[in-house]
N, C-alpha and C positions, 0 to 999 in steps of 0.2 A: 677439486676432488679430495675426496676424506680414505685417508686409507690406513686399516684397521688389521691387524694379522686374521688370518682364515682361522674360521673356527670358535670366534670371539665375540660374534655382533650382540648374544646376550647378557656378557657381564658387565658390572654396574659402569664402569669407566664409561664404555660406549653406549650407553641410553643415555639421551636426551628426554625429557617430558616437553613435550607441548602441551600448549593450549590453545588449540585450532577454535572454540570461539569466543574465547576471548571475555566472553559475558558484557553485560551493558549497550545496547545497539541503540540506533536510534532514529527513532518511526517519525517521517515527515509526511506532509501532503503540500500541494500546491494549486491552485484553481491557473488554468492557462486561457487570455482568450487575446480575439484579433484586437483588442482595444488597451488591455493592461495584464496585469496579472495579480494576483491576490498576494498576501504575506505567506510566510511557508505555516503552517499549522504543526506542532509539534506533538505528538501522543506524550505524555510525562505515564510513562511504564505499562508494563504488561502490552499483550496483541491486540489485536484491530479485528476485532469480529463485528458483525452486523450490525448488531445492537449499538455498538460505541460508532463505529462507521455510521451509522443515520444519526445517532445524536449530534454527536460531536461536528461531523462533516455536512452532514444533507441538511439536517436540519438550523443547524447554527451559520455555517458561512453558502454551502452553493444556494439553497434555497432564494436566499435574499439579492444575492448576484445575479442570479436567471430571471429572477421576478423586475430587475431594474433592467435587463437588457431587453425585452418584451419576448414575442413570442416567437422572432426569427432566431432566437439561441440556439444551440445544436449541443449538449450536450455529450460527453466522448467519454467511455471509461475501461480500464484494460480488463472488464472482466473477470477479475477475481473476485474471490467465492464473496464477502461478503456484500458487493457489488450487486451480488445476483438475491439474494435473500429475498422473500418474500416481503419482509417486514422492509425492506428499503425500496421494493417496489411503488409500497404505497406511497410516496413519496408524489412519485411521477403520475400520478393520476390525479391530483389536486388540481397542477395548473399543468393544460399538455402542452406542449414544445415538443422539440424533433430529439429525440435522442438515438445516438449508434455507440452500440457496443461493441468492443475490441473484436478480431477475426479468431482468435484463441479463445475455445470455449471449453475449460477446465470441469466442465461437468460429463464427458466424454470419458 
């Protein structure tokens, strides 16, 4: 417990500054399946929007992992927004397989 006289919570003594984020975070993926598991993929900066998500992701590492597992793969993803983008769609209409999207639909 911190205890401060009444009356005082805003002179300089008693403020602290934080820095609740801290800055620098840091964006992984992972491919999971019943046979192995992929490397972690690391984003090197900035967000993960649709466009970098189908590059980076759809197109560079799951593509080629789904297309080597045949067409009993099942596909699983949480749903978030860039997940859902049209442009990552196209994707899934090249080669069909079964895919299920998470039960959280962030477009509600």
């Amino acid at each position: 417990m911190i205890w401060r006289e009444q009356g005082t919570r805003y002179r300089a003594p008693n403020i602290v500054e934080r820095d609740h984020y801290r800055g620098g975070g840091l964006l992984v993926w992972a491919g999971i399946a019943t046979n192995g598991r992929s490397d972690l993929y690391v984003f090197a900066g900035g967000s993960v929007e649709a466009g970098r998500y189908r590059d980076e992701i759809l197109h560079s590492l799951l593509r080629p992992s789904i297309a080597a597992m045949g067409t009993d793969a099942i596909f699983m993803d949480d749903n978030a927004l860039p997940h859902k983008h049209d442009s990552c769609e196209v994707i899934w209409r090249v080669k069909p397989f079964h895919r299920w999207h998470g039960l959280l639909d962030h477009r509600t």
